[in-house]
Structures are given as C-alpha cells and as structure tokens.
N, C-alpha and C positions, 0 to 999 in steps of 0.2 A: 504494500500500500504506500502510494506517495506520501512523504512528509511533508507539514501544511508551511506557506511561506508566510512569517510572521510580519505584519505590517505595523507598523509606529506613526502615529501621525504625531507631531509636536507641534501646538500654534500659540507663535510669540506672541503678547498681547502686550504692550508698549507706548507708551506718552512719554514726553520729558516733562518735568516740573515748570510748570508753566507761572506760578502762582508767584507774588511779590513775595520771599518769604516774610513780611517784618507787618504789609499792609493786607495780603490777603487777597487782593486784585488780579484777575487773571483776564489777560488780554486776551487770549484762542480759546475756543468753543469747544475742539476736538475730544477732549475725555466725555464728556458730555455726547454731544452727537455719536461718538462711536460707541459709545454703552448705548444708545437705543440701537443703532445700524447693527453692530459686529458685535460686541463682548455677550451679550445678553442670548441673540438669538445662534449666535455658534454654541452654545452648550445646548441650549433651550430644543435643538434641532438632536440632539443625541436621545431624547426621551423615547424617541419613537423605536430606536434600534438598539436595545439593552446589549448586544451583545459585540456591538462597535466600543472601544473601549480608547481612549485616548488620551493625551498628554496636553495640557494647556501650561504656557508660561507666564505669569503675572507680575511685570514688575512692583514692585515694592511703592515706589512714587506713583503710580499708575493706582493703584489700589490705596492710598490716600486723600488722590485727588474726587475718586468715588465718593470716599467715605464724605469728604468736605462740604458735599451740597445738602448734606442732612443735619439734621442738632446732631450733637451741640453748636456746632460751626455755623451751618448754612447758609455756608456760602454762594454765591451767584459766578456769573463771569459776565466779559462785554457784552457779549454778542447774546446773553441770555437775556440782560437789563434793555440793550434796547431793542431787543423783540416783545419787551412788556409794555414799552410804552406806547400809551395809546397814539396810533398815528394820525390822526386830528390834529397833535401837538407835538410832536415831533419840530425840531428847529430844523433849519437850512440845513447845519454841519450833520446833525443825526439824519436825516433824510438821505443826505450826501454818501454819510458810511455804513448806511442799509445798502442804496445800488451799489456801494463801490465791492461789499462784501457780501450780499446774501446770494451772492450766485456761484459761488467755492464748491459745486458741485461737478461731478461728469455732466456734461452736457448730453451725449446719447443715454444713458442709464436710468438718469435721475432727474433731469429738465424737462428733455424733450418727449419724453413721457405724458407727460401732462401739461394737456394745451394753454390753461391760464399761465402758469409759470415759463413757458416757452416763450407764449406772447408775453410778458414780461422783456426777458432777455432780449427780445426781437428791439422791444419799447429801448432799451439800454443800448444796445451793441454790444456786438461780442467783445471786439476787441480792447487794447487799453484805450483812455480817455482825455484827450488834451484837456489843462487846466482851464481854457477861454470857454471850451464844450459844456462845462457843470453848467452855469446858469442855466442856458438854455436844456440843457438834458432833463434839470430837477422841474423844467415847469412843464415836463411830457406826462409827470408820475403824480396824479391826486391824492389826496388821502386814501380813498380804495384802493390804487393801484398798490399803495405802502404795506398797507394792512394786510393784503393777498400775498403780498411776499414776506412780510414775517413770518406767516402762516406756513408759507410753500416752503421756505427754506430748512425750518426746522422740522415741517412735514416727512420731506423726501428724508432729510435722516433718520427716518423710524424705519425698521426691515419692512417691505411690503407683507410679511406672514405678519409678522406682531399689527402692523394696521389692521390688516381683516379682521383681525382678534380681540380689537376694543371696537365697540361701536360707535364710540363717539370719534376715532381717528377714523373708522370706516366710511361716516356719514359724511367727513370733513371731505376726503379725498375724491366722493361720488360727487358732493355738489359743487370741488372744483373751483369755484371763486366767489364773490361778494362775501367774506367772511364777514361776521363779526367781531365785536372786543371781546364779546363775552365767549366766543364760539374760540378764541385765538387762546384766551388764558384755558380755557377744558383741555385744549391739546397741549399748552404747554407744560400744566400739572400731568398728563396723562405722559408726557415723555417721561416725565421726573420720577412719576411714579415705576417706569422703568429701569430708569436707571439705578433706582432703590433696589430694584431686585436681581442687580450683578450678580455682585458679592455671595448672598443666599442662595442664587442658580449652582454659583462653582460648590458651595460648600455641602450642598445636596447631590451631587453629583459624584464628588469625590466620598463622599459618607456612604453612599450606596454602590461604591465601587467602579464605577465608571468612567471616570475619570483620575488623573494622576496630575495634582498641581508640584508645580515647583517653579523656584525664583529664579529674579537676577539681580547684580548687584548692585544697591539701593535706588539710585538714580542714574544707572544707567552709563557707566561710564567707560572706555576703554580701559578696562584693567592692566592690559601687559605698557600701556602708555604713561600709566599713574606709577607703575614700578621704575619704568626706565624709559624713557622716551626713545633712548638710542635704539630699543629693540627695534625702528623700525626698520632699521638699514639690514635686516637678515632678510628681507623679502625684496627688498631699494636699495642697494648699499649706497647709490646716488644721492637718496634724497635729500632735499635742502631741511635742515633742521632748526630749530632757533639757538641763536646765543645760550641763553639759560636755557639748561635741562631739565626738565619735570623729573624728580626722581622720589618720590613719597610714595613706598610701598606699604607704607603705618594708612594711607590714605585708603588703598586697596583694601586691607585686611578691614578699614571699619567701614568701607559699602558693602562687604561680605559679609561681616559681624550682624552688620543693622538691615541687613536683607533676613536672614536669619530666621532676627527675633523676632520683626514684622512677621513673617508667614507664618510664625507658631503662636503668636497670638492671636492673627489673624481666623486661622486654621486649626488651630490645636493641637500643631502638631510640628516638629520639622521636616522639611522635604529631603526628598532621597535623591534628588536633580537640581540639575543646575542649569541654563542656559547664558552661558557667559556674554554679555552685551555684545550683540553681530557677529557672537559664535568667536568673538577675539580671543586668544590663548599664546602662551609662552611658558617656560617653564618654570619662571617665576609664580605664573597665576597657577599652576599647578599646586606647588608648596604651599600656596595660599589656599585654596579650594581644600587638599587633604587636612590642613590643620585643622578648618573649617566640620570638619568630615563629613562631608558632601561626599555618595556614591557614585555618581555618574557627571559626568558631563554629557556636551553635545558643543559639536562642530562641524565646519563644511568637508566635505570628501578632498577636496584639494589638501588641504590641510593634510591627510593622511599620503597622497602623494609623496608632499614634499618633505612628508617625516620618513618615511621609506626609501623616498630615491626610487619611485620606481611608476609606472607608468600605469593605470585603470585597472582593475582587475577584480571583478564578481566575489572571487572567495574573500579576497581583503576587506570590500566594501560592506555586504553583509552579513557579517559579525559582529558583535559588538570588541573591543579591545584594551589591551588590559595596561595600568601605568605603573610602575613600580618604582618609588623614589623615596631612598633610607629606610627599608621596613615595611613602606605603609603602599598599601594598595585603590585603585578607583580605577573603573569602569569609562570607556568613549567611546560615544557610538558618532559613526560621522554620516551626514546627510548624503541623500542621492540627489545630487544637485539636478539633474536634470529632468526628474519626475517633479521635484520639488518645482523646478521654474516654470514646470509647467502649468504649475496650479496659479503661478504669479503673474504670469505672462500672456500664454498661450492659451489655452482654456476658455479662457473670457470672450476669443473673437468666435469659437465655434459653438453649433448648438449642442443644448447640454446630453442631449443620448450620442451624438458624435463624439463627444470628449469622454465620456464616460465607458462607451464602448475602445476608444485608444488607452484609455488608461489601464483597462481589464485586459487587454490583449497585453501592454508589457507588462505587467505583472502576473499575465500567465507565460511570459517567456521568463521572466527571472523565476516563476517557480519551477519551469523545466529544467534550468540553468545548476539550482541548487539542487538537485536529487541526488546530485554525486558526493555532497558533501557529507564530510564527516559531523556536522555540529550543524545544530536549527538553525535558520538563514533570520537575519535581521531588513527588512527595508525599512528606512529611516528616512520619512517623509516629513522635512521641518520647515517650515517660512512664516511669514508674517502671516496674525490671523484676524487682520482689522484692514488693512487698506487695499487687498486686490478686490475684494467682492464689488466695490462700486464699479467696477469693469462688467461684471457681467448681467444679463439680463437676469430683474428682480433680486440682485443683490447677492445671486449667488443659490438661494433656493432651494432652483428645479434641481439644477449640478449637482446639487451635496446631498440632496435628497434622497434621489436614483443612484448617487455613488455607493454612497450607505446603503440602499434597500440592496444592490448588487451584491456589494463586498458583504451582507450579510449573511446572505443565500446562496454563495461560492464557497464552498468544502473546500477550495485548495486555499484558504487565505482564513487568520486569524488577526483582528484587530486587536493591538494587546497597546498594554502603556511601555514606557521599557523599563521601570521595576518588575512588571512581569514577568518580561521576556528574560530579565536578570535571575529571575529570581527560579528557574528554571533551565538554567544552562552555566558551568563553571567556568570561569575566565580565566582559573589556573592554566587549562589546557593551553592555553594559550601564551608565548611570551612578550616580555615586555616592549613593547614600544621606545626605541632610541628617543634621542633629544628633538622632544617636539618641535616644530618647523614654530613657528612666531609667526600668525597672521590671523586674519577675520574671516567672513564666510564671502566677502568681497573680493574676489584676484588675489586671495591668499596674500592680502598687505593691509596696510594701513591709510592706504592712500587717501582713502576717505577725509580723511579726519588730521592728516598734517602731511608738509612738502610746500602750500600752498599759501603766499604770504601771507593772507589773510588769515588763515589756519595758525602758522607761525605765531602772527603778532598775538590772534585770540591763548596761546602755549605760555607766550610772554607776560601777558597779562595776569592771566592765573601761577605762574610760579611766582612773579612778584608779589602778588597778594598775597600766595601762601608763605611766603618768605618772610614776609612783612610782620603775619598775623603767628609768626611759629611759637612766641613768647606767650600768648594770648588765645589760645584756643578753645574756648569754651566751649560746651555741647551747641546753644544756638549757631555760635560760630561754623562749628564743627560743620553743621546740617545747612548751613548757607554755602561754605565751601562745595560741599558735596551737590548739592545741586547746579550748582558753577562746571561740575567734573563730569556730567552730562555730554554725553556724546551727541547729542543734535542740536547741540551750539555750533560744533566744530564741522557737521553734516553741510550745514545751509552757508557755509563762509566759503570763498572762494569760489570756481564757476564750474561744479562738478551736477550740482542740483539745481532748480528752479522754482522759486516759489514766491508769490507776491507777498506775501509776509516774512521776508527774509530779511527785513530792516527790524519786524518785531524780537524776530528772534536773536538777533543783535543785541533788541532794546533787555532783552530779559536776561540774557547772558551777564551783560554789563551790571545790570541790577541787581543780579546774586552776590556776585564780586562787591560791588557798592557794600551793599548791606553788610557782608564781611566784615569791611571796616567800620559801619556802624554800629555794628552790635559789638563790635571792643572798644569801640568809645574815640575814634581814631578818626583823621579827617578826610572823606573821600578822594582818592587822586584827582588830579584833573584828565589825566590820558582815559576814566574811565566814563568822560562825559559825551568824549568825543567816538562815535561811531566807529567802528573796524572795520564794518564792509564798506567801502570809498564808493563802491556804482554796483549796480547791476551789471550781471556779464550780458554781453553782446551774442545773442543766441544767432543769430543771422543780421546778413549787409547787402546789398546790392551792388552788384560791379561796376568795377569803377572806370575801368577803359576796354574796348576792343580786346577780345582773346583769339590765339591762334594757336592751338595746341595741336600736334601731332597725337593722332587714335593709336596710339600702339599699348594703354595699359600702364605706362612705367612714366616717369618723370623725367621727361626727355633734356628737360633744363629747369631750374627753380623758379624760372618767370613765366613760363605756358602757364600755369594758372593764377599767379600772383595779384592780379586785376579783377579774378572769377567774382562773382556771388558765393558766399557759402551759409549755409541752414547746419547749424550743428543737431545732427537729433536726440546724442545721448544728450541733452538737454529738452527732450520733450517729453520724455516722460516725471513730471513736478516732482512727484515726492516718493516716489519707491525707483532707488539702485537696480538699475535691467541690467543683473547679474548677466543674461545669454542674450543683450544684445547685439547682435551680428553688424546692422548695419549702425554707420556711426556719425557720416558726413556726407552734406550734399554741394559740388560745387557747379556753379553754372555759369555762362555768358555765351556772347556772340561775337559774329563776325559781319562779313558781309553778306553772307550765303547761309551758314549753319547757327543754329542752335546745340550749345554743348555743354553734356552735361556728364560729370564726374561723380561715381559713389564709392566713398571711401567705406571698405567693409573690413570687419574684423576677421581676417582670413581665416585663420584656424577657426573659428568656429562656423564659416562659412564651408571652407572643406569638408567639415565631419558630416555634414547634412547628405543623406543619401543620395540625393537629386534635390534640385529646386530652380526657383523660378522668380523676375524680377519683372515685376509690371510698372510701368513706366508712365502714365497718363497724364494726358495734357488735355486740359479744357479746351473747346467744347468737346473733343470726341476722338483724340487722337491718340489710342494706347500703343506700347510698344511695350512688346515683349522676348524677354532675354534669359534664353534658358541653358543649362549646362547640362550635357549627356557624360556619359562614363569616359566618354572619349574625349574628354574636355572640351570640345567643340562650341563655340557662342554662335546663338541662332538670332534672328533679328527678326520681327513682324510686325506690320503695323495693320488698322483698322482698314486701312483700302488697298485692296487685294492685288493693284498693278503697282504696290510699290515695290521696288528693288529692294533685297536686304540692306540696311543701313550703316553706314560705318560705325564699326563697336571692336572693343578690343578687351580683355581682362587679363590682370598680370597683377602689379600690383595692387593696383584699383580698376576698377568698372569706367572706361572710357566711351560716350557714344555723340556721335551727331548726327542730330536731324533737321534735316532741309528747311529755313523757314517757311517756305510755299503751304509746307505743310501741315504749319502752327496756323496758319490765317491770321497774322499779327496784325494786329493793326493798333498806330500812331493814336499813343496816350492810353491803351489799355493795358490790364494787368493780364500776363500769363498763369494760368491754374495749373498745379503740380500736385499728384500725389505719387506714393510709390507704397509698392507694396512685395513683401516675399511672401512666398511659396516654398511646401515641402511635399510634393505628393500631391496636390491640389489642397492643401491646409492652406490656410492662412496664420506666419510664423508672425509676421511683423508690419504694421502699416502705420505710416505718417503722411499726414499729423495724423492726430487722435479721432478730428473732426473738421470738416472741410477741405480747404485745399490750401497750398502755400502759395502764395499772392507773388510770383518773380517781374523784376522787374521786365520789360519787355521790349519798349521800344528802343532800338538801336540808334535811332536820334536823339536821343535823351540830351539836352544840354551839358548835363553832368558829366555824363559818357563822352561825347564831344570834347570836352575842353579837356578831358586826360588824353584822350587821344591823338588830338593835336600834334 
C-alpha cells in the first residue's frame, strides 16, 4: 500500500506596529480591515473540513494591535475615525483624504465588482492626482457620493462569505448605494464585531486540534540583522553596508523572549514553532531560537540549497531536518517555494477548479516521487496568509474551499501541522545540517531590507538611537526600540517596493525612534524630523530621443537603449515581494520606421518553464506573439494574417520591432501596452494589474525632437 504524502500548510499572519507607541494613534487601517478580509475567515473556512489540519503564524505585535480596538484600550485608527464621521460634515481636507485613500483596494477583485463603488472610482480617476485637480475633483463628490464610499471601502474589506452571513452586511451590499449614517455605523460595528472574534477563532481551533499556532519575533524584525549586520555579505559579499554596524544580539534574544511570553498568555501555552521574520536565519539566530527552546523552525528551500552546496532535490526537500549545535537539538522544515508561489502569484489569474485540479496533479507526482523513500515525505507549503487572497475572485473562497473538500477526500495526502508530522517520524535518523547558509525566504539574502541608501541611512539611524539610549533602557524604552527593529520600515525605503503610503511608513519609523528618546527623558535629534525616503522611485519614463538598436538579443553597445522608455515591473506589484517573478523590465522607443520594444526577463527562471509564451498587445488590436519550442527557436505573429514574421531576437533579453504602419499611430495619442506570459496556455504573469500602460507614442514629440537634434 502507498504511503500517504504528508502536506503542511503554514500561513504567516503579519502587520508591523503601526501605533504611536507613547499617543496610541494609528495612521493604517490594515490590522483592522485584514481581520475582517483574511485573519478571521482563513480559520473560520477550516470548520467545515475537520480533518485538514494546519499551521497559522501570529505575530506577537499583530495580535496586540487586535486586542487594542477593544477595552480596556479601545482604541480606533485614521481611517476608522473618519469613516465615522458623518459626511454632511466632513471638511475640505477630510473629504480630500477619503478620495485620496478609500480606494486602496484591487480594483478587479474588490471595486469593480460593485457598480456604485466602480462608478465612484470612474467619478475620481484612476490615476494619481495633480494638486491644481483637488478643487475641482472634490466638487464632482456630494455628500452621498462620500457617504457610499465610507461604506464601500470598509464594505469590500469584509470576506464576501462572512457578508452573506450577517444580514445587515448582506442587505448593505444588495442595495449597493444611497447608504445611510445610520445604515454606515451597523456595518461598521458589524466589522468590529469581527474582528473581536480573531483571537477566539484561532484559540478554538487550536483547542480542538486543528490547528497548530506559533510565533515570530515580537515585532517582527530581521533577527540575523539585529545580531550582526555584517551577516549580510554571506549571500552579497558586495553589499554596501553603513558606517555603524547594528550588532545587538541582547536585542534579538528579547523579540524572542517577548514573543514567547505573549503567545502563552495569549494561548496558554508555548509554541513548539517558530516562523522567523521572512523565514530570515543565521547561525547566530539558531543559538538564539534553541536557548529559546523553540522545536522547529521554518525556512525557504533555497536556504537549504545553499547550506548543502548542492542543487534541488525531492529526498532533501521533503523531510523535515535536523540542527545540532553544542548538545542541543531542533527541527527545519524548508518550504517548497514553488507550490508555495503558486498560491501567491499564480493561482489568483486562473479559475479556481483549474488551479485546484494543477495543484492535485503535483502533489500526486511528488506522492509518486516519494514511495521510494525510506522516511514519510514532508510538503511544506508556507507564504503569507492575508495579502494574496485580494487577487482572486471572492477573496479566495471558491479556491480554498474545493482545495480543502479535494485534499480531504484524496487517501494519498494527509493535512497535518508539522508538530504532527514531528511528532511521528525521528530526526535522529537523520544528520546534522553544516553551517546554515545566512538569508531570508527572499533570493536567499537580505537585500530586502539593506545595501540600499535609504535602507543604510534608516540602519544608521536606529544604531545611533540604540547607542545613545544603551545607559537608559527601560522596558517602555525597551518596546519602542523594538518596534523601530521592525522589518517593514526597512521593506518600503529604497525603490525595491511601491506603495502610496510609503512617506507614512517613514512617518512611523521615525516616530518609534523619537519616542525612544522621549521616554528616557532625552531631547529628540533633529536628523529624526527630517524624512529618509528623499522621493518616490521612478517606476517608468518616456524616451527621450530617437532609438536605433540592432535585434540580435544582446547589448550591442551601452547606448542602443540608453534614450528607451523603461516601465520597471518588479515594481508593480505594491506590496507582496514576487518571489518567481520572471519578467522584470520593459524598455521601449522608436525610430523612423519601427516600434521597439525590449523585455528584460529573469532568465533562469525563465528557462526552467517547460515551454511558454509572451503576448505582446498593442491597442486597439494588435497582438504579437513570441513563443519558444525545445528547439529554442522564437516564432513571431501578429493579429493580420499577411504579416511577415517580425524582427525578434532572445539572448540576453527579449529584443522585437514592429513596423509602425502597424500600431496606427497617430500624432498626440497615447500607445496601449500590455504583456502577458504563458506556461502551457496558463496565465504565469500579466502587467499591469489593470488596464494598459499609457507609452508615449508620437515620434514628433517636441521633447523627443530637441534630444534628437
């Protein structure tokens, strides 16, 4: 008889400490809205399938900021105060940062769903907003217009299932728009009242066996970063580092201490797991995790790679693995990054019995895979378990619904937590694991979070403060520092993410640190008044002169594209790191004849793909498509059937021109772009998100002209 392939799901559940520590003021809405969207109904959705059993990660700060909206506290945030006020009365400036911000939604998912809120957005514009534009924009939106969108914004963040399930959110959603004040406060107690029932969801869940909590380090910080900054050159020996070194490992041991205590007071109990902040690890944070005595970790499968030296391989990956350092022993299981991404990425553009039926098919080949083995096979399915579901239709759902009813009713698969799976297979057999590789579940580095001035100065700033305050450390202190030691300070600096509140996240940074010195009694610096991030990154530009590049794929000279347009895309996706995304840049311009257009892809992961396919579409109507056979061979087609294949090259990058005859350009209009890959006829990856990217187009452009000159 087959033996069954044991599957692990682990979902990271995560906020930074958003809150003033010292006033209690919180500028971002997100613990709030994602405890009605994600925290509440990802457990909420295990009742039906008793015998799916899984792992949730709680941070410690994430599970304060819960607790905070209730007594004794009860506390509010911005975005919750002024969705209360009535909008009758609403001033200019509040009017102002209702549209500037109640639209922080997907727009396919979660807008354009529902036609009053759509027409809203229509009423605003998509895009950003010149300052001269406010006047006139705020006299487009009435008092009703205001009022429907308090309503709608905080609306669409409740899971479509938990709406069905009040009826007073049910009635709100059918009738769509003209709310009332009175109709706006019923929903907004009704979200509250949700998000009251986290907390008690996971604690019932875990009491009755079903689930397996456990922590991460209090707020969330790069641990191997807080021990030694240097560690990051084991994965970059390049990278630019700051002057002063962060090296306060007393720092790390007490976000491990104080994660801890939380979760057993919490819980009642301490966790047998750990989820180290973005899966970061070093061998320092080991010593510190065993003292801790914490059984298991969890990290990205790369990771295991680069502690091995050795290249992918089924028997390595699932098993869990054993650490052994002075004595004392623990438990790592490493993720399968690319089942994993797929839940992150992928997943969301197909329909959910297509993703569900691919997902069942590989994990009935790794259970074929594993029959040989000597020892139960582990899959170790970990990612964020709050921000991909707005990607897909109804929040995620139908997909997790039917995944679960499937992986139910399949005898070859066993949903376990991984204490279970621990707790039934010995890790002796197993040897020890050499000197752990130093990195995150990110390219197996740190990149994330420093190399990047911005990143640097933010390092600089926090080791002066901690240096400053080392005489004076008191517990508040203590707990203001640690929230300063926050890794999505260090996420949003620099131009790796994108986010319109990335000055907020600035503003709160700074403010932790501040407080530091207020609460020793000390006089705020002045370096910590002044902003860190200097501008927004430049995600795209329009060309600046004339391009004439030769199609051969390679960089024939540093100036063929030097004048292009470029759309950077690993900047379009805002707020989740696209671990496997392949494609990365778009460069484009003309001549006098062509249209050309350059995709810069991340080759290796572009190679591994069994076959695939690059759709190329120009508005109104003109696709091109670029496919690679076994034979490496590039195929070129477009929309009208007497065109000649087009010149296209791939080598380094993706080189193609097409004829402007063929665009129908015409003088003073914008060219439409989207692009999209293919795996098999899947859909792997498409930008933008939503519409089309606006290239600049006319060749007589004055601009263009006078470079060209």
């Amino acid at each position: 008889m087959d033996q069954p392939l044991f599957v692990a799901f682990l979902w990271h559940m995560h906020q930074p400490y958003y809150r003033d520590g010292i006033t209690g003021a919180c500028p971002m809405p997100w613990v709030r809205l994602h405890a009605s969207k994600d925290y509440l109904p990802m457990v909420k959705r295990l009742e039906a399938f008793p015998s799916i059993h899984q792992t949730f990660n709680l941070v410690p700060c994430l599970v304060d900021q819960l607790e905070e909206y209730f007594p004794p506290l009860s506390r509010s945030d911005d975005f919750l105060d002024l969705s209360r006020i009535p909008a009758a009365q609403l001033t200019e400036d509040q009017a102002h940062c209702l549209i500037h911000n109640f639209f922080m939604a997907n727009e396919e998912r979660m807008i354009k769903p529902h036609p009053r809120y759509y027409e809203l957005l229509m009423k605003r514009g998509r895009g950003s907003i010149d300052r001269e534009e406010w006047p006139r924009l705020l006299r487009r939106f009435n008092s009703q217009d205001l009022l429907d969108l308090q309503v709608w914004f905080n609306l669409t963040w409740v899971d479509p299932g938990l709406r069905n399930q009040d009826s007073r959110l049910a009635q709100l959603e059918q009738k769509g728009a003209r709310f009332t004040e009175q109709e706006k406060a019923g929903m907004l107690q009704a979200q509250l009242n949700l998000v009251s029932q986290v907390i008690p969801a996971y604690r019932q869940a875990a009491e009755r066996g079903q689930i397996e909590l456990t922590t991460s380090p209090y707020y969330h910080p790069i641990l191997p970063l807080l021990c030694d900054l240097k560690v990051a050159r084991m994965a970059l020996p390049q990278v630019v580092l700051p002057e002063a070194i962060f090296q306060y490992s007393e720092d790390a041991r007490w976000q491990l201490d104080q994660a801890l205590q939380r979760h057993a007071s919490m819980f009642g109990r301490l966790p047998n797991g750990m989820w180290p902040s973005e899966g970061s690890v070093s061998e320092d944070v080991v010593a510190l995790v065993m003292d801790a005595g914490i059984r298991w970790i969890a990290t990205d499968e790369d990771i295991l790679w680069r502690t091995l030296k050795t290249t992918r391989s089924a028997s390595f990956l699932y098993r869990p693995h054993r650490l052994v350092r002075q004595g004392r022993e623990m438990a790592v299981v490493f993720r399968d990054r690319e089942l994993s991404d797929l839940f992150g990425f992928v997943y969301s553009h197909w329909q959910a019995q297509q993703a569900i039926t691919d997902f069942i098919h590989r994990l009935g080949a790794i259970h074929q895979q594993v029959q040989s083995f000597k020892h139960p096979a582990l899959v170790s399915i970990i990612l964020d378990g709050e921000n991909a579901w707005e990607h897909y239709p109804e929040n995620g759902g139908p997909f997790l619904t039917g995944l679960y009813k499937a992986l139910a009713s399949d005898s070859r698969f066993r949903c376990v937590t991984v204490t279970e799976f621990l707790e039934q297979i010995s890790i002796d057999q197993f040897e020890s694991l050499p000197e752990l590789f130093a990195g995150s579940w990110i390219e197996s580095n740190f990149a994330t979070w420093i190399g990047h001035p911005e990143k640097n100065e933010a390092w600089t700033q926090l080791v002066s403060t901690r240096a400053a305050l080392a005489a004076s450390v008191s517990e508040p202190v203590r707990k203001s520092l640690g929230m300063a030691e926050g890794s999505d300070w260090f996420w949003w600096f620099g131009d790796t993410h994108i986010s319109q509140q990335a000055s907020v996240f600035d503003q709160i940074f700074r403010t932790h640190l501040a407080n530091s010195y207020r609460l020793s009694g000390l006089e705020v610096p002045t370096q910590l008044k002044r902003p860190i991030r200097q501008s927004e990154p430049q995600t795209s530009y329009g060309p600046m002169a004339l391009i004439h590049p030769t199609i051969d794929g390679r960089e024939s000279s540093y100036y063929e594209w030097f004048s292009a347009g470029v759309i950077e895309l690993t900047q379009v996706h805002a707020s989740m790191h696209h671990g496997t995304q392949r494609l990365r840049r778009i460069c484009y311009g003309f001549d006098e004849q062509y249209c050309y257009i350059r995709v810069d892809a991340k080759h290796q992961a572009l190679t591994q793909l069994d076959s695939w396919k690059l759709e190329i579409f120009f508005t109104p109507d003109l696709r091109v498509w670029i496919s690679q056979d076994e034979a490496a061979k590039i195929h070129v087609s477009a929309s009208a059937p007497s065109i000649d294949p087009l010149p296209c090259a791939l080598h380094q990058f993706l080189e193609l021109a097409v004829p402007q005859g063929l665009l129908n350009l015409k003088e003073g209009k914008q060219l439409g772009l989207t692009l999209t890959l293919f795996q098999k006829d899947q859909q792997l990856e498409h930008y933008p998100q939503n519409g089309v990217f606006d290239l600049m187009s006319s060749v007589s452009d004055s601009a263009i002209q006078a470079w060209s000159a």
